[in-house]
CHARMM internal coordinates of N, CA and C (Angstrom, degrees):
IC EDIT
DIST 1 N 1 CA 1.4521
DIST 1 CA 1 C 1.5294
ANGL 1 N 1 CA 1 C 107.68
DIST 1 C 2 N 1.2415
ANGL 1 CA 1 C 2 N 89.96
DIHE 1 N 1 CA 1 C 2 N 128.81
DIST 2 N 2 CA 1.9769
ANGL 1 C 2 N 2 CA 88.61
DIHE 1 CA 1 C 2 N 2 CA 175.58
DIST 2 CA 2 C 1.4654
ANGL 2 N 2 CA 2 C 116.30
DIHE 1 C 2 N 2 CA 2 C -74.16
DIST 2 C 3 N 1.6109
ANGL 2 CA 2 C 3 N 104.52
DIHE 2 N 2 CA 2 C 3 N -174.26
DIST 3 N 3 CA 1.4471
ANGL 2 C 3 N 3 CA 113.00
DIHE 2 CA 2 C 3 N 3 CA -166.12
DIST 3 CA 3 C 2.0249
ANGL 3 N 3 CA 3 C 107.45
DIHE 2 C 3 N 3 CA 3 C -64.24
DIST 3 C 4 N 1.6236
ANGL 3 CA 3 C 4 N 63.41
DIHE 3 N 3 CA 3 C 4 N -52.29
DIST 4 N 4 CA 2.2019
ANGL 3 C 4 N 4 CA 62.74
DIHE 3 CA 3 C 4 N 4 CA -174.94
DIST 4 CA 4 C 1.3912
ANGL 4 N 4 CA 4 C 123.43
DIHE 3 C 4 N 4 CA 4 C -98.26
DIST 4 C 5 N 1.5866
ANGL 4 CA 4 C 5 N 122.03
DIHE 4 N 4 CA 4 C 5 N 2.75
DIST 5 N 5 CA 1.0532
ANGL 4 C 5 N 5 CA 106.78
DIHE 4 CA 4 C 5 N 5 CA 137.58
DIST 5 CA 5 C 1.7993
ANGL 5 N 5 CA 5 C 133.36
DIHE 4 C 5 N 5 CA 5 C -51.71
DIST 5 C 6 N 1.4942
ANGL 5 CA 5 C 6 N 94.42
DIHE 5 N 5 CA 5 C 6 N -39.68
DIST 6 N 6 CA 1.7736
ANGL 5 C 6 N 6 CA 101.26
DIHE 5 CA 5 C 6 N 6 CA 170.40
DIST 6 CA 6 C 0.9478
ANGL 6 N 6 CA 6 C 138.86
DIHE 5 C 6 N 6 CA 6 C -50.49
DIST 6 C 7 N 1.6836
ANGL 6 CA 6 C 7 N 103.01
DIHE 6 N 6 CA 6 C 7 N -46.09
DIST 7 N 7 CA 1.3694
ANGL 6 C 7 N 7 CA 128.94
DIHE 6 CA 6 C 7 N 7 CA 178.85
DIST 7 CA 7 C 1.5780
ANGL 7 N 7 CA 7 C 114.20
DIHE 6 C 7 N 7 CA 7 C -78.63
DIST 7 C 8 N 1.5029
ANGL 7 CA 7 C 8 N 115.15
DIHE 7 N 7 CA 7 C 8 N -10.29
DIST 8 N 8 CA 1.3733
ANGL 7 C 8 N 8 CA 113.25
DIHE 7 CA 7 C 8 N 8 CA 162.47
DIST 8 CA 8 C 1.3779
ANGL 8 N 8 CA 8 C 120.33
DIHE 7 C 8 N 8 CA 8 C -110.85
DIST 8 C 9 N 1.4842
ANGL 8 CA 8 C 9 N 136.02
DIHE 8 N 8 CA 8 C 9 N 28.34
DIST 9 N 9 CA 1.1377
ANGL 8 C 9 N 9 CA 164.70
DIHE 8 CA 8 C 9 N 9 CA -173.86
DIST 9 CA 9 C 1.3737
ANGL 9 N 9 CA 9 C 111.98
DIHE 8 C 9 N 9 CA 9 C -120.01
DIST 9 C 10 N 1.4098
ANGL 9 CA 9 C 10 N 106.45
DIHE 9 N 9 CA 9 C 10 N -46.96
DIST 10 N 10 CA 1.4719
ANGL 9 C 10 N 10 CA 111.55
DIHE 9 CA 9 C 10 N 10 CA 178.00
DIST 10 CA 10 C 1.5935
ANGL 10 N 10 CA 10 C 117.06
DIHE 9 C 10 N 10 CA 10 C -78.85
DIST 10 C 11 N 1.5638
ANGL 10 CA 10 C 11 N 111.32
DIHE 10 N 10 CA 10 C 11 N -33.69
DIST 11 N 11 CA 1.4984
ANGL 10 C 11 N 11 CA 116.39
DIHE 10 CA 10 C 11 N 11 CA 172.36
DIST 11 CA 11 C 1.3992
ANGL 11 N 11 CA 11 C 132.69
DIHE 10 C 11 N 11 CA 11 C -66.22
DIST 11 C 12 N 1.9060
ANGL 11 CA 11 C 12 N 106.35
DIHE 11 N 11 CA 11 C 12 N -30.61
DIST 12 N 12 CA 1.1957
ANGL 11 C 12 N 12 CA 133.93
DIHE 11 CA 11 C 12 N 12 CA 176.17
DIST 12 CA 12 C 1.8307
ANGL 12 N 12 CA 12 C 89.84
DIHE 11 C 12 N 12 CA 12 C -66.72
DIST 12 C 13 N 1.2932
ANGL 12 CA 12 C 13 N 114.81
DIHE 12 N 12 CA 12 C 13 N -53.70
DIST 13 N 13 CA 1.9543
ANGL 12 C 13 N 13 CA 115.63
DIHE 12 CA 12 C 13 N 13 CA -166.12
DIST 13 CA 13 C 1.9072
ANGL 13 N 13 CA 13 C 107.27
DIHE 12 C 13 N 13 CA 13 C -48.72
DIST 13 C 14 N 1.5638
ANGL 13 CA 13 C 14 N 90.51
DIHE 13 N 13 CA 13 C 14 N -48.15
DIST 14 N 14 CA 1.5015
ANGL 13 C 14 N 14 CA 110.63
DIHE 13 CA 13 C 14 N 14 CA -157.51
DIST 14 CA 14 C 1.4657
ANGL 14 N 14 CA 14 C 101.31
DIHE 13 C 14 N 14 CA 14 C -84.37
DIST 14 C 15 N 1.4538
ANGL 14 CA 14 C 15 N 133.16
DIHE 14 N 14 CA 14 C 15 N -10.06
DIST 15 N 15 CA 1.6233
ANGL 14 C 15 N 15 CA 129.64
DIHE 14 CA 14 C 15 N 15 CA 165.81
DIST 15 CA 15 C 1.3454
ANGL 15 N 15 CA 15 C 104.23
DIHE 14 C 15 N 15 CA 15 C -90.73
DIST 15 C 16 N 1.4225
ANGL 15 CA 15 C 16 N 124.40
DIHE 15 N 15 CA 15 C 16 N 0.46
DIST 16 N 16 CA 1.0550
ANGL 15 C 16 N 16 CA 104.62
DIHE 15 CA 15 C 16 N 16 CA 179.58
DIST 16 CA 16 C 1.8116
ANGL 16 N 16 CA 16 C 102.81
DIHE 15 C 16 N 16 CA 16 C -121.55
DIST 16 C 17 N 0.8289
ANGL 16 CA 16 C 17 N 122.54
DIHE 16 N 16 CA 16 C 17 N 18.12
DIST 17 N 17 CA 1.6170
ANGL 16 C 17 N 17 CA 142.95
DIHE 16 CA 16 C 17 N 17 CA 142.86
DIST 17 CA 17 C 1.8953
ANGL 17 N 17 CA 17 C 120.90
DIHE 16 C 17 N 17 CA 17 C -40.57
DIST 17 C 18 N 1.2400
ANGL 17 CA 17 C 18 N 113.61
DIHE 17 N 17 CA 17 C 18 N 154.06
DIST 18 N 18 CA 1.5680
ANGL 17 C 18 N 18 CA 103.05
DIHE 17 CA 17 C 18 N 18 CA -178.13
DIST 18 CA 18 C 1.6310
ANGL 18 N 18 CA 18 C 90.45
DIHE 17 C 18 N 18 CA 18 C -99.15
DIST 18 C 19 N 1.2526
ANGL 18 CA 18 C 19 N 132.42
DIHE 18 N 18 CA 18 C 19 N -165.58
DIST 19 N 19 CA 1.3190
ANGL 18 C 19 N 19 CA 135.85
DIHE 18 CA 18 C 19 N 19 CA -135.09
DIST 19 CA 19 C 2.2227
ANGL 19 N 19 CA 19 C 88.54
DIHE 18 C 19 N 19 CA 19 C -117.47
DIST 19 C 20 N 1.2942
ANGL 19 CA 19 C 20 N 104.80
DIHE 19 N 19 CA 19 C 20 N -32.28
DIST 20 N 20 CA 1.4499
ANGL 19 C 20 N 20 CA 82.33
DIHE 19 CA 19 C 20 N 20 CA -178.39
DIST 20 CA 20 C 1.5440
ANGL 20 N 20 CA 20 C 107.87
DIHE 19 C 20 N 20 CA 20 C -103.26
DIST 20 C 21 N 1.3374
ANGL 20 CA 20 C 21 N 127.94
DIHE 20 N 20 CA 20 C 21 N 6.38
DIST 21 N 21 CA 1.8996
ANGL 20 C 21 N 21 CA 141.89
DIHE 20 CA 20 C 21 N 21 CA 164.73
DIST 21 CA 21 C 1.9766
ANGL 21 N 21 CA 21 C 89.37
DIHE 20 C 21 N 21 CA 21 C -62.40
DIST 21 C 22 N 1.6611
ANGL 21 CA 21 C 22 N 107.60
DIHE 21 N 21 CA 21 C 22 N -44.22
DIST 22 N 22 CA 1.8248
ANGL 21 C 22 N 22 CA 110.40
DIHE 21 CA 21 C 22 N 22 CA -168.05
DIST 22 CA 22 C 1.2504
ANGL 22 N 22 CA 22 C 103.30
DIHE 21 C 22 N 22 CA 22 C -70.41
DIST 22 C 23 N 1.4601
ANGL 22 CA 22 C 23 N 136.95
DIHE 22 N 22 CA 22 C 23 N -33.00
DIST 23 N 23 CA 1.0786
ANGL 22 C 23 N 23 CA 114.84
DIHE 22 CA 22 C 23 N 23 CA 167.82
DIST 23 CA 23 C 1.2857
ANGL 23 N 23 CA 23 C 134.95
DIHE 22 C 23 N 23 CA 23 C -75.79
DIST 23 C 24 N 1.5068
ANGL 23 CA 23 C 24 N 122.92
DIHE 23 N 23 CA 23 C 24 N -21.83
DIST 24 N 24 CA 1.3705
ANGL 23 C 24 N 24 CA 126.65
DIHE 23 CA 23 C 24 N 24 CA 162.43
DIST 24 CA 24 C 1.3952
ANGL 24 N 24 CA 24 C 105.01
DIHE 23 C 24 N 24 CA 24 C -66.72
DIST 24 C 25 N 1.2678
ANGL 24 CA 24 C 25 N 147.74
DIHE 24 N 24 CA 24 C 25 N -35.33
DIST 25 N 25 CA 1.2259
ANGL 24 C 25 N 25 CA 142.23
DIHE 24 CA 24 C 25 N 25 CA -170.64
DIST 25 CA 25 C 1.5987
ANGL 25 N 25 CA 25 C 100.95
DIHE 24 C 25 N 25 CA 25 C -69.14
DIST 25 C 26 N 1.2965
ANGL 25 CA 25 C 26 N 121.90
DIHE 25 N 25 CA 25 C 26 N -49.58
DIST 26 N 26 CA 1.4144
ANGL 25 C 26 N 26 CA 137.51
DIHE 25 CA 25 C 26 N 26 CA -177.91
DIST 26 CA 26 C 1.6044
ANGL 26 N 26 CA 26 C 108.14
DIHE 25 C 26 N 26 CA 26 C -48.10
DIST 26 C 27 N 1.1663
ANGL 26 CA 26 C 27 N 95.38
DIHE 26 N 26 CA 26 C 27 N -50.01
DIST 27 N 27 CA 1.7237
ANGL 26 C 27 N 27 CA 108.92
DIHE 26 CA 26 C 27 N 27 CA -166.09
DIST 27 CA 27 C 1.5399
ANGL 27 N 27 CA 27 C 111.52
DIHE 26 C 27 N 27 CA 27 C -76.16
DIST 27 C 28 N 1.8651
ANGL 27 CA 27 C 28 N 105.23
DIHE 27 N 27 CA 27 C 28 N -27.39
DIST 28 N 28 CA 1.4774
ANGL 27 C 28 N 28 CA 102.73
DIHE 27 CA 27 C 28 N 28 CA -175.87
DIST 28 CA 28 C 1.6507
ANGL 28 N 28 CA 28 C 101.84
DIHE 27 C 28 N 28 CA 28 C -103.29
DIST 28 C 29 N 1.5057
ANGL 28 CA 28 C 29 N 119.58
DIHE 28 N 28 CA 28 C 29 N -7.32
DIST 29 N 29 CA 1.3233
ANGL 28 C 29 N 29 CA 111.45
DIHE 28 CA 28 C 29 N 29 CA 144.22
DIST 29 CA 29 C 1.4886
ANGL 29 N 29 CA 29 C 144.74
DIHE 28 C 29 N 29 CA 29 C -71.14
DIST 29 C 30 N 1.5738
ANGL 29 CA 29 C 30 N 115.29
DIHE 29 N 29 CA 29 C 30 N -18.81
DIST 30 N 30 CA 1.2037
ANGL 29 C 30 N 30 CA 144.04
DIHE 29 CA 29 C 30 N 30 CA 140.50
DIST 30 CA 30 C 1.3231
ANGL 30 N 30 CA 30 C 127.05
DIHE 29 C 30 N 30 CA 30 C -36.54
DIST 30 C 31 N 1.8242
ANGL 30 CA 30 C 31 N 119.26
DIHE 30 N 30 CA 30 C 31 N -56.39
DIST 31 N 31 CA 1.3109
ANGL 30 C 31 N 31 CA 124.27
DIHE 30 CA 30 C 31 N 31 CA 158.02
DIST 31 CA 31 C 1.4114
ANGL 31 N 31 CA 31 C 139.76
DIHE 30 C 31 N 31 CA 31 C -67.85
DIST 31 C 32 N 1.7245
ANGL 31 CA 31 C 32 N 101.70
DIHE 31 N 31 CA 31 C 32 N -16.25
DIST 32 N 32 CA 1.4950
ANGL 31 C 32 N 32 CA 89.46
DIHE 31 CA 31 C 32 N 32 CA 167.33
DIST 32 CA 32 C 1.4571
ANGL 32 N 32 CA 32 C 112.00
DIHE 31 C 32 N 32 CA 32 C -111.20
DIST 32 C 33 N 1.4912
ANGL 32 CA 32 C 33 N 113.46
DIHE 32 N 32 CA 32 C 33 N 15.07
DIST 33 N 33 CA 1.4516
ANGL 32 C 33 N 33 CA 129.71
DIHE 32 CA 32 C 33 N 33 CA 166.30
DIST 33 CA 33 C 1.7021
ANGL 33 N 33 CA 33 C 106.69
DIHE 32 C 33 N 33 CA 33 C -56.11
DIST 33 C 34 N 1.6104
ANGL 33 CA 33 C 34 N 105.22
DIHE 33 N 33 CA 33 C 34 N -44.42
DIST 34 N 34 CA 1.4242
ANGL 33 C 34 N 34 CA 134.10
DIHE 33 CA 33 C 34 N 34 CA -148.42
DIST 34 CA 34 C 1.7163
ANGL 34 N 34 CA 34 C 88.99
DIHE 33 C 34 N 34 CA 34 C -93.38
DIST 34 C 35 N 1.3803
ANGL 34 CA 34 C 35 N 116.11
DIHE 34 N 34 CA 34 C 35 N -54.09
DIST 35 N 35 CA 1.5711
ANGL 34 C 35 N 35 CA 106.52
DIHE 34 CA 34 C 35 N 35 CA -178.01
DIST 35 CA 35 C 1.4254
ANGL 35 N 35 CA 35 C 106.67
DIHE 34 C 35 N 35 CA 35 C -53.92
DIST 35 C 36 N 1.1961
ANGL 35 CA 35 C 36 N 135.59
DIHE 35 N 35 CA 35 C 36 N -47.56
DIST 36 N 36 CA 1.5490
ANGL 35 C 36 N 36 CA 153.47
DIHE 35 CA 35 C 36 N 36 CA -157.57
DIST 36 CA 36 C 1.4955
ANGL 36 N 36 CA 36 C 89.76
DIHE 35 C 36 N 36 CA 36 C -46.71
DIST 36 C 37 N 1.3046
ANGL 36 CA 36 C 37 N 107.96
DIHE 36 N 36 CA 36 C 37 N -66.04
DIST 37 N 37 CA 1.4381
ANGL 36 C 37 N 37 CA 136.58
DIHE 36 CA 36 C 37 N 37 CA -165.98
DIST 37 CA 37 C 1.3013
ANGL 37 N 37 CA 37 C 105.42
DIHE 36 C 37 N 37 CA 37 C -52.66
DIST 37 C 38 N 1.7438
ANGL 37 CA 37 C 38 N 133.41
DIHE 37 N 37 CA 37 C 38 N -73.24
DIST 38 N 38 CA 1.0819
ANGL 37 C 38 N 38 CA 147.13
DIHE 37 CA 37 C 38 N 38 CA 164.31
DIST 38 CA 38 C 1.4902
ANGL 38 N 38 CA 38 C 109.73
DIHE 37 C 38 N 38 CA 38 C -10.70
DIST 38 C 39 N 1.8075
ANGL 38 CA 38 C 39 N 102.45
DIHE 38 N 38 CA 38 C 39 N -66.64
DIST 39 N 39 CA 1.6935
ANGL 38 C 39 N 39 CA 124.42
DIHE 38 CA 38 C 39 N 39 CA -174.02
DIST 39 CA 39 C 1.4444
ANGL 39 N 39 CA 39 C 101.76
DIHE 38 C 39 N 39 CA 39 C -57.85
DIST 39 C 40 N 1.3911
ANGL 39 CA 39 C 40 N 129.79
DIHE 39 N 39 CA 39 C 40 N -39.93
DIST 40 N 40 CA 1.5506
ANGL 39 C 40 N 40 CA 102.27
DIHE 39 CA 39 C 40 N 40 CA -178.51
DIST 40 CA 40 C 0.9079
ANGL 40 N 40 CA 40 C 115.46
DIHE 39 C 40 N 40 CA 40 C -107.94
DIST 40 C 41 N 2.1455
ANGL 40 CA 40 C 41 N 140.38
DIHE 40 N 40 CA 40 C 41 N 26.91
DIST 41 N 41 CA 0.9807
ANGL 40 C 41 N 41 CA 131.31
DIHE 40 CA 40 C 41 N 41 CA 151.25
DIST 41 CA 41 C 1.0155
ANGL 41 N 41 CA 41 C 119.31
DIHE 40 C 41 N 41 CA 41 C -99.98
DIST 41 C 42 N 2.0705
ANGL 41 CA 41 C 42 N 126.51
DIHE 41 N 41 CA 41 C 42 N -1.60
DIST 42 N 42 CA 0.7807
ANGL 41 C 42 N 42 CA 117.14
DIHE 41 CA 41 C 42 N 42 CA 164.82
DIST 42 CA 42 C 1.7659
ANGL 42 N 42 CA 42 C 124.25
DIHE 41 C 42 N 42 CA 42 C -77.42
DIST 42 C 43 N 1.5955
ANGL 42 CA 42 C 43 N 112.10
DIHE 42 N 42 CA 42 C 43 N -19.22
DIST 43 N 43 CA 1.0494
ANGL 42 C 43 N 43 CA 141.89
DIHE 42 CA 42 C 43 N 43 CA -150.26
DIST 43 CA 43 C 2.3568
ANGL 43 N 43 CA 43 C 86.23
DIHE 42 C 43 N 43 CA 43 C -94.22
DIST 43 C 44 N 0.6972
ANGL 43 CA 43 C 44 N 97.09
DIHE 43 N 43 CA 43 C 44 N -39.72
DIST 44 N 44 CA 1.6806
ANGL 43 C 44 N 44 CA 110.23
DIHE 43 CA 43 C 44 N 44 CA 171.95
DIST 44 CA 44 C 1.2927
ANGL 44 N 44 CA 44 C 102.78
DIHE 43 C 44 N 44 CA 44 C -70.19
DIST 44 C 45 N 1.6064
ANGL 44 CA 44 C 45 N 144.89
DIHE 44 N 44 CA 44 C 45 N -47.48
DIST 45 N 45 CA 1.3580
ANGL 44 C 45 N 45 CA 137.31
DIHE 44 CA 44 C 45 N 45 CA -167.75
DIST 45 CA 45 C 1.5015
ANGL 45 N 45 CA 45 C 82.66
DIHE 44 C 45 N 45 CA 45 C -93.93
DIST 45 C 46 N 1.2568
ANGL 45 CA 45 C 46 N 144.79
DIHE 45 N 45 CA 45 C 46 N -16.07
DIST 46 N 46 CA 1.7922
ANGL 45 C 46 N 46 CA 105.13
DIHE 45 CA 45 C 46 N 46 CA 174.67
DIST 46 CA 46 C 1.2691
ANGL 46 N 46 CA 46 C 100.52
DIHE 45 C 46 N 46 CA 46 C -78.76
DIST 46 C 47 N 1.6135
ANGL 46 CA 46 C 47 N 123.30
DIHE 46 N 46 CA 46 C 47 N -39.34
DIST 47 N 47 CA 1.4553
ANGL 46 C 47 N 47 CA 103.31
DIHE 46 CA 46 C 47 N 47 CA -168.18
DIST 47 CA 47 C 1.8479
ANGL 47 N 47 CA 47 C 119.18
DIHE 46 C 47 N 47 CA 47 C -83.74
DIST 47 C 48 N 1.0004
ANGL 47 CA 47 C 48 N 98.19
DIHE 47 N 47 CA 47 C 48 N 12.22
DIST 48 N 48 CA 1.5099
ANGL 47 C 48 N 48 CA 110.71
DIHE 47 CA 47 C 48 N 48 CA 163.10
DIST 48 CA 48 C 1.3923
ANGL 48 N 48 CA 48 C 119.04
DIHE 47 C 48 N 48 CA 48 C -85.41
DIST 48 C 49 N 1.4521
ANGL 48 CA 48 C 49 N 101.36
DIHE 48 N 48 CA 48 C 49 N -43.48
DIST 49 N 49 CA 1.6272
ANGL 48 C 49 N 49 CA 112.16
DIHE 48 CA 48 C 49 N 49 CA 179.10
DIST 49 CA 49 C 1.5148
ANGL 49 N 49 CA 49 C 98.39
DIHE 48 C 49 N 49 CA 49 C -71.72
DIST 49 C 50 N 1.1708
ANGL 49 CA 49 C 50 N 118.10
DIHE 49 N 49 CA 49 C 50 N -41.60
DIST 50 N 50 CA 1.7511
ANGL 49 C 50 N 50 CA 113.60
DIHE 49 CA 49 C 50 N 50 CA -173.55
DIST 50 CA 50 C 1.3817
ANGL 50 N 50 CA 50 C 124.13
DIHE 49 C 50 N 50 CA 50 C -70.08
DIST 50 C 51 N 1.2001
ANGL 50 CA 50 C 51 N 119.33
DIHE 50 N 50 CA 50 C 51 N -6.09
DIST 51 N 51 CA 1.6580
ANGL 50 C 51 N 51 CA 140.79
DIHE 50 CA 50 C 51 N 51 CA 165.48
DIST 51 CA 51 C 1.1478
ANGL 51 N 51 CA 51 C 130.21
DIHE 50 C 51 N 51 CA 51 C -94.44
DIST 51 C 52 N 1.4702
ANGL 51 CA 51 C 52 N 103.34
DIHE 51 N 51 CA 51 C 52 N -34.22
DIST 52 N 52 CA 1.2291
ANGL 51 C 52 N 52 CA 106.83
DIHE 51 CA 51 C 52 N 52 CA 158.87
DIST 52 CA 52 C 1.7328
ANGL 52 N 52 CA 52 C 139.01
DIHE 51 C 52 N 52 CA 52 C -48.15
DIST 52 C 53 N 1.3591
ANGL 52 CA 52 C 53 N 121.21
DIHE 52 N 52 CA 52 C 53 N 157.98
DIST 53 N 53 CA 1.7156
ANGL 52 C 53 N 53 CA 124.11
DIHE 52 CA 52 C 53 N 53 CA -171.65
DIST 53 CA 53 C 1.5057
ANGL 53 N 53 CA 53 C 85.23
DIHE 52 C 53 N 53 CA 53 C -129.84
DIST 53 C 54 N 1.0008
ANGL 53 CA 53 C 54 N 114.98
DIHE 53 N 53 CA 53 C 54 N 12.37
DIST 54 N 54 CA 1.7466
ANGL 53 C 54 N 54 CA 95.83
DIHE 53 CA 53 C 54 N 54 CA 173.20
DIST 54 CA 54 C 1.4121
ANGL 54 N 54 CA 54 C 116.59
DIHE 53 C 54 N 54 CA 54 C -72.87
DIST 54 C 55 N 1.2426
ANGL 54 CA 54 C 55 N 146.76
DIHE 54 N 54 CA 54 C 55 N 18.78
DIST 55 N 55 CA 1.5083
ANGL 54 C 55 N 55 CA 146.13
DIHE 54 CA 54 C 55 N 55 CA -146.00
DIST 55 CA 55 C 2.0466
ANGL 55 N 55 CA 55 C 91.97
DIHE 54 C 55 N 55 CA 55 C -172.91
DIST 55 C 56 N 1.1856
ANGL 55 CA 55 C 56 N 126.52
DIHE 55 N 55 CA 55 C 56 N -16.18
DIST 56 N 56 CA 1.3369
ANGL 55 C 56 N 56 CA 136.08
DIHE 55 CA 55 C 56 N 56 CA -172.60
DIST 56 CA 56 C 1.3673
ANGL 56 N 56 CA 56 C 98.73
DIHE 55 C 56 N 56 CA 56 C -53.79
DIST 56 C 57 N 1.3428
ANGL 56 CA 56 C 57 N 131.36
DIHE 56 N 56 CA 56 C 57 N -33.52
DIST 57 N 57 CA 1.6806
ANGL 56 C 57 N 57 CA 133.77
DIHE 56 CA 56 C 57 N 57 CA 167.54
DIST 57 CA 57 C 1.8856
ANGL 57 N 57 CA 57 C 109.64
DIHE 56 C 57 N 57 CA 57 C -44.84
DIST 57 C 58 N 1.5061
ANGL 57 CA 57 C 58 N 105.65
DIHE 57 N 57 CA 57 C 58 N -37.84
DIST 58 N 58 CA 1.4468
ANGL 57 C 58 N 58 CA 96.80
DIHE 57 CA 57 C 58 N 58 CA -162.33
DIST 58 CA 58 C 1.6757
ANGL 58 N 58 CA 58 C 118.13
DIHE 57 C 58 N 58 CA 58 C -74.03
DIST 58 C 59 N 1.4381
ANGL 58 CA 58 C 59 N 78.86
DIHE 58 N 58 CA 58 C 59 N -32.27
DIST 59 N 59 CA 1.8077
ANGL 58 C 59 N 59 CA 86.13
DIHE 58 CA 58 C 59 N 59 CA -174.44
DIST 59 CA 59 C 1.9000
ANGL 59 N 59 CA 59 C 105.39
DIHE 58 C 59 N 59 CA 59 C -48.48
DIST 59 C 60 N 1.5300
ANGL 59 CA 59 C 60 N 107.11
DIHE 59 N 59 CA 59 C 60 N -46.33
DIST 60 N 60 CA 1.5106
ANGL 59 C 60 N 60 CA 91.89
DIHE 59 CA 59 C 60 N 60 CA -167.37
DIST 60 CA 60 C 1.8959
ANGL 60 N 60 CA 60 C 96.23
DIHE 59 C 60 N 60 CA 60 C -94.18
DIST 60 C 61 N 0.7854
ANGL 60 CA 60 C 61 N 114.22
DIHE 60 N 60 CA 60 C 61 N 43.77
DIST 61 N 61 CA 1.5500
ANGL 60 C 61 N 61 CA 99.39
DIHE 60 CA 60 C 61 N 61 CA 157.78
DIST 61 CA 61 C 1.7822
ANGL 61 N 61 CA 61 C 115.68
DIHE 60 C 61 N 61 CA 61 C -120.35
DIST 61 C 62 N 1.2433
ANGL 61 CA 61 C 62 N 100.32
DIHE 61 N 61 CA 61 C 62 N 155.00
DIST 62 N 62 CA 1.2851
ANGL 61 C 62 N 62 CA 107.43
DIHE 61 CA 61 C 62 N 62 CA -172.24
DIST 62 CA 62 C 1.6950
ANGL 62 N 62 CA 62 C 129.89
DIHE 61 C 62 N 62 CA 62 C -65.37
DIST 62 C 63 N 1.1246
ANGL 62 CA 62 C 63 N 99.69
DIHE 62 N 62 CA 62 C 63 N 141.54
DIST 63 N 63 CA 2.0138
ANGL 62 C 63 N 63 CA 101.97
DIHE 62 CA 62 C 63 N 63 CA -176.20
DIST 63 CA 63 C 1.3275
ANGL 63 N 63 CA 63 C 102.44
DIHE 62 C 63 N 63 CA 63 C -74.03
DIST 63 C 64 N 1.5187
ANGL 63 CA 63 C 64 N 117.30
DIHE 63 N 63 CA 63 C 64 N 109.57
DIST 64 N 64 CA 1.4067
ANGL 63 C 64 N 64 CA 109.14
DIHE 63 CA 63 C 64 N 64 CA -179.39
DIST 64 CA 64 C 1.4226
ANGL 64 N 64 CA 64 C 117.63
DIHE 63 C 64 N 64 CA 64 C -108.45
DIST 64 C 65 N 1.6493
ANGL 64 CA 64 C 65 N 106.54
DIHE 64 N 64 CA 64 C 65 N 23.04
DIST 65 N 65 CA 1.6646
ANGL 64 C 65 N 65 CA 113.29
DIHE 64 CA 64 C 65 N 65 CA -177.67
DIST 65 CA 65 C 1.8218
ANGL 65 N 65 CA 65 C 89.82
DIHE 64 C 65 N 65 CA 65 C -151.68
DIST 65 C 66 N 1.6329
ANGL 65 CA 65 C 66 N 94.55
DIHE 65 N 65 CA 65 C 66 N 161.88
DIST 66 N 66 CA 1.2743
ANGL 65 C 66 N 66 CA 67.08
DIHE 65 CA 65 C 66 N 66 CA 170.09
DIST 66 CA 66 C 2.1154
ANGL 66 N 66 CA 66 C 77.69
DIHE 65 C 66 N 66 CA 66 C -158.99
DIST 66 C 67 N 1.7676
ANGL 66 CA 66 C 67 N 125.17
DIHE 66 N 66 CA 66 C 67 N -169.16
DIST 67 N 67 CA 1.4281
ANGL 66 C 67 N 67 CA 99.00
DIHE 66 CA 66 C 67 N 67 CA 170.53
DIST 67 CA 67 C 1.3610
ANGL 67 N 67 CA 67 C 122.28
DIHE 66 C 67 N 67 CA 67 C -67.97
DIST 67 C 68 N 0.8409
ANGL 67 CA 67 C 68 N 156.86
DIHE 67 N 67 CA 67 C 68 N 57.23
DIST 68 N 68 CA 1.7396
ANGL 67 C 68 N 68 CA 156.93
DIHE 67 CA 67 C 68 N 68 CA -151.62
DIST 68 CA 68 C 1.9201
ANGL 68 N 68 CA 68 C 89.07
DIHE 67 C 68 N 68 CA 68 C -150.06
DIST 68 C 69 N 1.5055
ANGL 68 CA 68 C 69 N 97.60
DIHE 68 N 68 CA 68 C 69 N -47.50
DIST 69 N 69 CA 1.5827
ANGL 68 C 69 N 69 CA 100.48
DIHE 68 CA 68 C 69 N 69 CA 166.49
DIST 69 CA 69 C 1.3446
ANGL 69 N 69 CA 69 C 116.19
DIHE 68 C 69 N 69 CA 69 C -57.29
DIST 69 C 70 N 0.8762
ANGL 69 CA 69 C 70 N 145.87
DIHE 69 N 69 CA 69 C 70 N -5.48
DIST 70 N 70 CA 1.3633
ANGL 69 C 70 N 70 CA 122.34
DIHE 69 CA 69 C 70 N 70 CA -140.36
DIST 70 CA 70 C 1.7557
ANGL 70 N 70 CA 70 C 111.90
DIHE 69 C 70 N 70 CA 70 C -128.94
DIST 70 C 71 N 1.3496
ANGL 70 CA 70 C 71 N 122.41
DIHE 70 N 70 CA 70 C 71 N 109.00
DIST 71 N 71 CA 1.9093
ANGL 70 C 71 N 71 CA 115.67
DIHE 70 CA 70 C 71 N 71 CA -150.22
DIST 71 CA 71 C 1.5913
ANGL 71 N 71 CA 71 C 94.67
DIHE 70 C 71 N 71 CA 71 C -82.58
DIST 71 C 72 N 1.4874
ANGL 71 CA 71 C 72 N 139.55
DIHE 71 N 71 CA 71 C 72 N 12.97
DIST 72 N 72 CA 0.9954
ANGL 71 C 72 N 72 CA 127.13
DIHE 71 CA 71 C 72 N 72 CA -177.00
DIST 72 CA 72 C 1.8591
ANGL 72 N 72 CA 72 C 105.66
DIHE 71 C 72 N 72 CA 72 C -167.69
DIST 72 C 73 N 1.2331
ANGL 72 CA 72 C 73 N 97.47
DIHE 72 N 72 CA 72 C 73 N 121.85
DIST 73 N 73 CA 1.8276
ANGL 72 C 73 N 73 CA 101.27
DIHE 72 CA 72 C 73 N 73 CA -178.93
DIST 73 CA 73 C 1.4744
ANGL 73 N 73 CA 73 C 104.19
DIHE 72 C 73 N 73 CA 73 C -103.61
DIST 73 C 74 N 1.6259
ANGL 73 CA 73 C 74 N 101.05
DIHE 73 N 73 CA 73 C 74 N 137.40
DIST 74 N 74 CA 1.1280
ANGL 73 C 74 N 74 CA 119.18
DIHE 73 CA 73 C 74 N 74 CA 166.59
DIST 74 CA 74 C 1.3858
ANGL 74 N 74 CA 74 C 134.68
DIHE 73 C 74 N 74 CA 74 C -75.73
END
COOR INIT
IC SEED 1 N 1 CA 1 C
IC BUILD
């Protein structure tokens, strides 16, 4: 099924709803409006972080601990 067939399937469902079913529909269309959102700004700060050279110092410095250090394993 295409986009706007859906999207006019779903509007036809939801006008024919009583008035407090529209606000739960509203509110749980609202929240995954908000996840959507979340998912591609989190998805934007990895690939920002992954381009980044701000941290490019660590790779060449030396491991000065390693587990052999360590008086208690998790």
């Amino acid at each position: 099924m295409n986009r706007q067939i859906l999207i006019k399937k779903t509007l036809t469902n939801i006008s024919l709803l009583p008035d407090w079913r529209l606000k739960e529909v509203a509110d749980y269309v609202d929240f995954l409006s908000k996840l959507s959102d979340d998912k591609k700004l989190a998805e934007g700060i990895r690939n920002i972080v992954s381009q980044t050279k701000s941290f490019h110092f660590l790779e060449e410095e030396e491991e000065l601990y390693n587990d052999s250090d360590l008086i208690q394993k998790y």
